[in-house]
C-alpha positions in Angstrom: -11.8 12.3 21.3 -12.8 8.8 20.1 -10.3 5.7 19.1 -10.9 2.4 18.3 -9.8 -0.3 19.7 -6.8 -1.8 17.4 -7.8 -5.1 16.1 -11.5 -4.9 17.8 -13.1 -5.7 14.4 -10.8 -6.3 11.8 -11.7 -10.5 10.9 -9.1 -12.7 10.3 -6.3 -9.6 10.8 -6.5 -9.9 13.9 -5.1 -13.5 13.5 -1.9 -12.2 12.5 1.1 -12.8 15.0 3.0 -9.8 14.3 6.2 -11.6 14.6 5.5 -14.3 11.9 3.1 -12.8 10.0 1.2 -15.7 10.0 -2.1 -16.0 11.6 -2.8 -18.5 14.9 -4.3 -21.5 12.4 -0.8 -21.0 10.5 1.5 -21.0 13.7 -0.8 -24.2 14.5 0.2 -26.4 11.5 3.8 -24.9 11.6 3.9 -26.4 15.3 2.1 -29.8 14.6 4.7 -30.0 11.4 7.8 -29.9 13.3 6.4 -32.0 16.0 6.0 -34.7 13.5 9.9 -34.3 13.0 10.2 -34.1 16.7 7.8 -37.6 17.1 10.9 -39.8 15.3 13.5 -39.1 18.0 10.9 -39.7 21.0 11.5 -42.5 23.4 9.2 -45.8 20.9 6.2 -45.8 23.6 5.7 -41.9 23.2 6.4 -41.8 19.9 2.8 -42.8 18.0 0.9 -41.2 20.1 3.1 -37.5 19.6 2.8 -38.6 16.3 -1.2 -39.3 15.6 -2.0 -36.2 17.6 0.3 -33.6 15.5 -0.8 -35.2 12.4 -4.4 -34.8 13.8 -3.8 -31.0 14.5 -1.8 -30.4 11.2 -4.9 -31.7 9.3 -7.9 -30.4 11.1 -5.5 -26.6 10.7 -5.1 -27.2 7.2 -9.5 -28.1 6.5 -10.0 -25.0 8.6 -8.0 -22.7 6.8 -9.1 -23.9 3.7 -13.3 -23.3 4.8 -12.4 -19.9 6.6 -9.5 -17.6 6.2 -8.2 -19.7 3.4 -5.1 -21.1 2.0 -1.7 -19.1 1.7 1.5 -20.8 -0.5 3.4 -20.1 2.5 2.0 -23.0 4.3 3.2 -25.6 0.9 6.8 -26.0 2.2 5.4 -26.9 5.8 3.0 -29.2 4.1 5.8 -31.0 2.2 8.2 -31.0 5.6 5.5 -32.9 7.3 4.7 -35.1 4.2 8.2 -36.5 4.4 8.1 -36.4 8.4 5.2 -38.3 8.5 5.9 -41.8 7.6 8.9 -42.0 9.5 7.1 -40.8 12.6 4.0 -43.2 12.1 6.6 -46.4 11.4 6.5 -47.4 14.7 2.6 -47.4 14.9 1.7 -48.7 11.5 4.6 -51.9 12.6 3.0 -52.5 15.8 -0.7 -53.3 13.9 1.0 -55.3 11.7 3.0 -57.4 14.5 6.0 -56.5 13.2 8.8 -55.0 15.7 9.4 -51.7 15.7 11.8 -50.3 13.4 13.9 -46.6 13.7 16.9 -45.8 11.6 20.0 -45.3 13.1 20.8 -42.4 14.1 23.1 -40.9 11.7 20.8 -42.2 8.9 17.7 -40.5 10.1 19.3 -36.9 11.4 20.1 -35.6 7.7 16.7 -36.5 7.1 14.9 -34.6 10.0 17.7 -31.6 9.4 16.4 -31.6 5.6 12.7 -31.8 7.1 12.9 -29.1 9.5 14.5 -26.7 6.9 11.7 -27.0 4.4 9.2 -26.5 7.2 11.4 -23.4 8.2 11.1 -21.9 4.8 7.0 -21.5 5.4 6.8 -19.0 8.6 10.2 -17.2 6.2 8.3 -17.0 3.6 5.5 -15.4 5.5 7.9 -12.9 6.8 8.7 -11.8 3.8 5.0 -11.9 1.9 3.2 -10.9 4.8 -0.9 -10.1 4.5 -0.9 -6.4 5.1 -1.4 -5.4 8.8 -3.2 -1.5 8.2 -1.7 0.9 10.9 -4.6 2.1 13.0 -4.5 5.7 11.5 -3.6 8.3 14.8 -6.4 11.3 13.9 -9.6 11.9 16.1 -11.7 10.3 13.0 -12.6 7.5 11.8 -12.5 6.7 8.1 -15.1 6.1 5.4 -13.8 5.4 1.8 -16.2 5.0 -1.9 -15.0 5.1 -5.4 -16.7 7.6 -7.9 -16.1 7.5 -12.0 -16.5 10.8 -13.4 -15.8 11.5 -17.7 -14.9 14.4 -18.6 -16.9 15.3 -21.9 -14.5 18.1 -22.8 -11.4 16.3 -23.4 -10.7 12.8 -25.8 -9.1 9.9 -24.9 -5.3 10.0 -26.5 -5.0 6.4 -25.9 -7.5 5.4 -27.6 -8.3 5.8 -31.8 -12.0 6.3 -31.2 -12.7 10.1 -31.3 -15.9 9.6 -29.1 -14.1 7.9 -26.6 -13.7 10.6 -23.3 -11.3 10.8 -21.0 -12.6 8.4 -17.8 -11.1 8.2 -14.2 -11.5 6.3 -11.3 -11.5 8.0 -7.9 -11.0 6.7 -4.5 -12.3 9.2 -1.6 -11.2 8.7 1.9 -12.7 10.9 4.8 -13.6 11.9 8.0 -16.7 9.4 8.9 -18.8 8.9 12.2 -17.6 5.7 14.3 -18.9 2.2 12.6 -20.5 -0.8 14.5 -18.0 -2.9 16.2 -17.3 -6.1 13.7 -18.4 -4.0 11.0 -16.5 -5.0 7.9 -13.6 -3.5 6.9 -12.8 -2.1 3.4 -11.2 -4.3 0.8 -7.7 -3.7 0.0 -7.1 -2.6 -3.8 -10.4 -2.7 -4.9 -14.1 -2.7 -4.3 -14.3 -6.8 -4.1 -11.7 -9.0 -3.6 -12.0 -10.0 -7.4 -11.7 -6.4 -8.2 -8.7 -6.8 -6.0 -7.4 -10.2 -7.8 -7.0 -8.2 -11.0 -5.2 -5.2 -9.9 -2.8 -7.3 -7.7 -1.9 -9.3 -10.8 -1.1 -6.4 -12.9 1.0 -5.1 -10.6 2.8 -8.5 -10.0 3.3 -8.3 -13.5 4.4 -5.1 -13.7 7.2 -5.6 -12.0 8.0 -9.3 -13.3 7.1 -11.2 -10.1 4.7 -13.9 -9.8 1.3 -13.4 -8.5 1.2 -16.5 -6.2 3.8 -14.1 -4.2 1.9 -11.7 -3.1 -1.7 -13.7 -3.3 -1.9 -12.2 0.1 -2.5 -8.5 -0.6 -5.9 -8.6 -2.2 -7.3 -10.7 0.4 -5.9 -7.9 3.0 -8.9 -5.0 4.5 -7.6 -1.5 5.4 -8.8 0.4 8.4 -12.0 2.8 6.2 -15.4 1.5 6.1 -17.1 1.4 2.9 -19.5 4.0 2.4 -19.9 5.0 6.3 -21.7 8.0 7.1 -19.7 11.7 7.1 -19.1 12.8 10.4 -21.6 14.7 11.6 -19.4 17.7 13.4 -20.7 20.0 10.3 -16.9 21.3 9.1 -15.9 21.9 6.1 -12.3 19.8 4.8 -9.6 20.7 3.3 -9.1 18.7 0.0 -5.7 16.6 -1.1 -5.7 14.7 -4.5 -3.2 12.1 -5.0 -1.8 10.8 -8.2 0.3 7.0 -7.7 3.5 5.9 -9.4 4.2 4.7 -13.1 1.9 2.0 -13.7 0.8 2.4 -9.6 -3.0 2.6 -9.0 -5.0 4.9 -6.6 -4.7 2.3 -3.7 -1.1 2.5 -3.3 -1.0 5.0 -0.3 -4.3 3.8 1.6 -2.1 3.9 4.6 -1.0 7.6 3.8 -4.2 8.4 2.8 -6.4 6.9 5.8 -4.0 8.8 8.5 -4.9 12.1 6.7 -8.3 11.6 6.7 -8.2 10.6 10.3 -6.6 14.0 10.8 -9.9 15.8 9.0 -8.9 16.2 5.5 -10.6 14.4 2.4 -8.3 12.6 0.2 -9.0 11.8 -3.7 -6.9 9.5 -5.2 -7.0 8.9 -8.8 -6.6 5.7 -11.7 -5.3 6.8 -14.5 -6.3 5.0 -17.4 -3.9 3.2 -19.6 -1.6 4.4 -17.2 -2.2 2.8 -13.7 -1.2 -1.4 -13.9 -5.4 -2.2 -14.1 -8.4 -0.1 -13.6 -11.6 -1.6 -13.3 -14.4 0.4 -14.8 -18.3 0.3 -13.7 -19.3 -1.5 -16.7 -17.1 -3.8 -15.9 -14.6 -3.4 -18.4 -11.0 -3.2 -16.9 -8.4 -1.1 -18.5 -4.8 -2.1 -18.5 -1.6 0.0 -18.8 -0.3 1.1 -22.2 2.9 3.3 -21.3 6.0 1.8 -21.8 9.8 2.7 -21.8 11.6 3.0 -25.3 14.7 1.9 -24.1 15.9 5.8 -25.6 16.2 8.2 -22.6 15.9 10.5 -25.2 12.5 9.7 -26.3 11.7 8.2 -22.8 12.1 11.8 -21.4 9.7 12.6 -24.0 6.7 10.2 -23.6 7.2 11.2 -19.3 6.6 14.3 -20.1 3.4 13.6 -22.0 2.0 11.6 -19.7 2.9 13.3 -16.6 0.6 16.4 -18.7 -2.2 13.9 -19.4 -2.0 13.1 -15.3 -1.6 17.3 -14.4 -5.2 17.3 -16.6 -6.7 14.2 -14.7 -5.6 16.1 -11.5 -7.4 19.4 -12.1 -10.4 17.8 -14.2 -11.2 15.8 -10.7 -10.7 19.1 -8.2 -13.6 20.7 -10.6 -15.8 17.5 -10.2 -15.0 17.7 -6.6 -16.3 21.7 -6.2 -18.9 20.5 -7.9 -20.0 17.9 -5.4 -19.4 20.3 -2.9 -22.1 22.9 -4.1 -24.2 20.0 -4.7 -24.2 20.0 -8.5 -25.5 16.1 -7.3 -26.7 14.8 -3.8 -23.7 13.3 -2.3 -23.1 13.2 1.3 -20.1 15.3 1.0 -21.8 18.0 -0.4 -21.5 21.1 1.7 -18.3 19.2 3.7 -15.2 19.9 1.1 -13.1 23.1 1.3 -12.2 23.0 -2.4 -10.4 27.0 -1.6 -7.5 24.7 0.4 -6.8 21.8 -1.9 -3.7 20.4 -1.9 -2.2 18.5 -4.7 0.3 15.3 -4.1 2.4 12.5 -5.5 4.4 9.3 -5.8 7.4 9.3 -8.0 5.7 9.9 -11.2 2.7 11.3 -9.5 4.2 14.0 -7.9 5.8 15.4 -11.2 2.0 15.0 -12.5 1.3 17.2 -8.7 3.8 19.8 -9.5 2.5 20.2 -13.2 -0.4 20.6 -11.8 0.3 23.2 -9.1 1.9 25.2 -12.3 -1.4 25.0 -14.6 -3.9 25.4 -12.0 -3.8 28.1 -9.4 -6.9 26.9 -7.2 -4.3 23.8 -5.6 -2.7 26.4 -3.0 0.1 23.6 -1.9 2.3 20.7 -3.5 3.7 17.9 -2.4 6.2 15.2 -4.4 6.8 12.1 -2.6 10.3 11.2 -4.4 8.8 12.0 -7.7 11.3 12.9 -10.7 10.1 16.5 -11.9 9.3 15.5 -15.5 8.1 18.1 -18.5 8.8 21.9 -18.2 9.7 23.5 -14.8 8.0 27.1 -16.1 6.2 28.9 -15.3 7.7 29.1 -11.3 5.7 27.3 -8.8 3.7 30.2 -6.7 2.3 27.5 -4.6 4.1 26.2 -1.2 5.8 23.1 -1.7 7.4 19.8 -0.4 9.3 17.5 -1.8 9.9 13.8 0.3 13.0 12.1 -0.9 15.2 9.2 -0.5 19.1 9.8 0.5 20.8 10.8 -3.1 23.5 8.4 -3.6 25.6 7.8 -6.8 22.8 5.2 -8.0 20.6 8.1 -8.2 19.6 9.3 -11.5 22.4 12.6 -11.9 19.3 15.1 -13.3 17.4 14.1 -10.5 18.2 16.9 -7.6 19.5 19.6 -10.2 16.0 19.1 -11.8 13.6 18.9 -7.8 16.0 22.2 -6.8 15.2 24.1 -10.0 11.8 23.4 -9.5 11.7 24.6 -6.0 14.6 27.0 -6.2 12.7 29.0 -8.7 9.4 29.1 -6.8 7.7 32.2 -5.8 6.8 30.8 -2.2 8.6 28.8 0.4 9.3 25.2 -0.5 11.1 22.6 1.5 12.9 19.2 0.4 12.8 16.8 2.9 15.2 13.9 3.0 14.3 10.8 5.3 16.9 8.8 6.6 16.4 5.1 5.8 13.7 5.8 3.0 14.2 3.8 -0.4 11.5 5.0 -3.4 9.1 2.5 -2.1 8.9 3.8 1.3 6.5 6.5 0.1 3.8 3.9 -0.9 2.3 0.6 0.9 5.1 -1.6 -0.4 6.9 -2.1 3.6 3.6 -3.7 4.5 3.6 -6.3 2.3 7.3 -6.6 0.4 10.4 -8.6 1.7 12.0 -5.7 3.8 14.9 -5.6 2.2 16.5 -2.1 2.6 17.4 -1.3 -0.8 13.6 -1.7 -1.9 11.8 -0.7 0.8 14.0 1.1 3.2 14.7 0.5 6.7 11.8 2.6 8.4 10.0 -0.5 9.2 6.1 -2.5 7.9 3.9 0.7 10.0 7.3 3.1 10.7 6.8 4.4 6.7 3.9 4.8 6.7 3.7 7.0 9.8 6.7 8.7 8.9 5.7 9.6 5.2 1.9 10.6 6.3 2.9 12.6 9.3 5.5 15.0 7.4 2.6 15.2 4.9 0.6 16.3 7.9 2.7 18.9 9.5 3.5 20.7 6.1 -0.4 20.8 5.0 -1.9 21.6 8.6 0.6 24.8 8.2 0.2 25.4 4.4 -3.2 24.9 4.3 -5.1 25.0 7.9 -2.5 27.9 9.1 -1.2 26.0 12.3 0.4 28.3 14.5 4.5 28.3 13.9 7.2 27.7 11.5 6.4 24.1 10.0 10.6 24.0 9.8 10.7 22.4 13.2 8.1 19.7 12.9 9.7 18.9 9.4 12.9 18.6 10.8 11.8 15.8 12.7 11.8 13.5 10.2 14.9 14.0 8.3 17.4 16.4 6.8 15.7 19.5 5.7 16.7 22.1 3.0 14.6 25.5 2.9 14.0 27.4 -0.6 13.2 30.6 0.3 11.6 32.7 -2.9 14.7 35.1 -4.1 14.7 38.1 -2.8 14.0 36.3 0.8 16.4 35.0 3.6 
């Protein structure tokens, strides 16, 4: 079985002190800054020379980030704690070329001063902490991962959001899959997009989505996942199983690239889908990109009502791309997948409103033989039953959470003509099912308490034990490897213990 090395290729990722979340060049500077602090309370005929050699480090740190790995806002408050540091620590040097005596402030007047400089330097490596680059889990699977992005127009069905009547309904698809073993120092696929401009634009929109400032998370774009871009199938010959992925309101088809990399380390081929006017930016291949258009009405009335047509609008995108997909397969065009996907055990999946958009699916179309919802509201109709295998991820429900919310998942699963499972982890918030803990503050009320790489595992390894027993037949009951990962409730079809 082959495995990389963790961090034997990944650039400047492998720069990142897991404790800080700031790379060596940025633990550099942090240290030359509060040495410059440090340099005012020395004994006077230690004190320039502490002080010329921290500011020497602090600058050549600074040019050097700026040429190479470049230049984070979490290094601007260390920068401006060692601005004000600075002349105090170089007094004694700049008095002694001038023949003037030394000079130090007393000691009462100069501790507020270095307190006040310390702090601001302390808010850098905090705010590091908090903003981190993403660090990619190394995924666990025997393979190694490709990924490519493929746009496919479906000529059959019009574009609702637009008012042109030739306009066709586009979408953007990311592929991840099993891959042969790259080149060591081979680069590393971009994080949200095909460039890092590509990956500029989608980070804004989502900042702005969700009313934060971009400067916040500048860090995410410049972050690389684990696939390699285009690497070559693995060349074992099998065919895999297929899961398509739909992201969150306004979410875009990066969101689970940690979720989605571990499965295709595990041998399954994962398609994850833009939706137009929908997802916070999609980028088109003529360059054009495509922002989202659905917004709340502030009526849950009406906002119940625009869900459910857009969660239909996503249930067509799903199937639309499984037929573009058997298509590939038998080759409709070369592709190097062609021949490799098991389009007969497709799997259909979900974040929040995703996996409504996974179970509509599931309901319409018959060739997805399993379901999953990662913490996804089940918007639009809950008929006809699910015949399909499902699972449903969730957060704990507490009294914050929506009242229709369970009623709604256990009619949907309740009523379903095959076994279906909800699955509620312990410490999960509704961003735990997504990338958000590798990059977000980890604050538990946004991104649970599961940890920056204990989500992702979590999430993608439930995901793994219910599909490898859905959909590849693993031997036993997948009760007990569900069970692992949090409180389980079985929904047996009626008529069934």
């Amino acid at each position: 079985m082959w495995r990389r090395v963790p961090g034997a290729d990944d650039g400047r990722v492998t720069e990142i002190h897991r404790g800080l979340s700031m790379s060596l060049l940025e633990i550099l500077a942090l240290s030359a800054a509060v040495s410059l602090v440090v340099a005012r309370w020395l004994p006077p005929s230690a004190r320039p020379h502490a002080a010329l050699a921290a500011g020497a480090v602090l600058v050549l740190s600074v040019l050097v980030l700026g040429l190479t790995a470049g230049f984070r806002w979490q290094l601007l408050p260390v920068l401006a704690g060692a601005a004000l540091a600075l002349p105090f620590a170089l007094a004694s040097l700049l008095r002694r070329r001038t023949g003037r005596a030394p000079w130090r402030a007393r000691w009462w007047l100069a501790l507020p001063g270095s307190l006040a400089c310390v702090g601001l330097i302390a808010t850098g490596p905090v705010a590091a902490w908090a903003f981190p680059l993403p660090v990619f889990p190394e995924p666990t699977g025997e393979f190694a991962v490709g990924t490519r992005v493929v746009q496919w127009t479906d000529p059959d069905r019009p574009e609702t959001f637009t008012a042109d009547p030739d306009d066709r309904r586009t979408v953007v698809v990311q592929l991840w899959y099993p891959a042969r073993p790259s080149p060591a120092g081979v680069e590393r696929a971009q994080y949200l997009g095909r460039t890092e401009q590509e990956a500029r634009t989608v980070s804004a929109a989502l900042a702005h989505g969700v009313g934060l400032p971009g400067f916040l998370i500048d860090g995410v774009p410049r972050a690389r996942s684990r696939a390699v871009f285009d690497a070559p199938v693995e060349s074992g010959g099998g065919r895999f199983p297929v899961v398509l992925f739909s992201p969150g309101s306004g979410g875009v088809r990066t969101q689970n690239t940690a979720w989605a990399e571990e499965l295709a380390g595990h041998g399954y081929v994962v398609a994850a889908l833009d939706h137009p006017y929908d997802s916070a930016a999609v980028v088109l291949s003529d360059g054009r990109t495509v922002t989202t258009e659905t917004a709340s009405s502030g009526d849950p009335d009406e906002d119940r009502e625009l869900a459910a047509g857009w969660t239909a609008i996503r249930a067509a995108d799903l199937g639309f791309v499984l037929t573009r997909l058997d298509a590939l397969d038998r080759g409709e065009t070369a592709d190097p997948l062609t021949g490799r996907l098991d389009t007969g055990r497709a799997a259909v999946t979900g974040h929040s409103m995703g996996g409504a958009a996974a179970l509509q699916a599931a309901r319409q179309d018959h060739r997805f033989r399993a379901v999953v919802d990662l913490d996804g509201y089940p918007h639009g109709p809950t008929s006809p039953a699910l015949d399909q295998p499902a699972l449903a991820l969730t957060q704990a429900v507490t009294p914050a959470t929506d009242p229709g919310y369970l009623p709604r998942l256990t009619e949907a699963l309740g009523s379903a003509t095959a076994t279906s499972y909800r699955l509620t982890v312990p410490g999960a918030a509704h961003l735990t099912f997504m990338d958000g803990p590798l990059y977000l503050p980890p604050v538990p009320s946004i991104v649970g308490t599961l940890g920056r790489t204990g989500s992702p595992r979590a999430i993608a390894g439930a995901t793994l034990a219910f599909l490898d027993a859905v959909l590849r037949e693993a031997p036993g009951d997948p009760t007990g490897p569900l069970s692992t990962y949090g409180n389980l409730t079985v929904h047996h079809p009626a008529g069934r213990p």
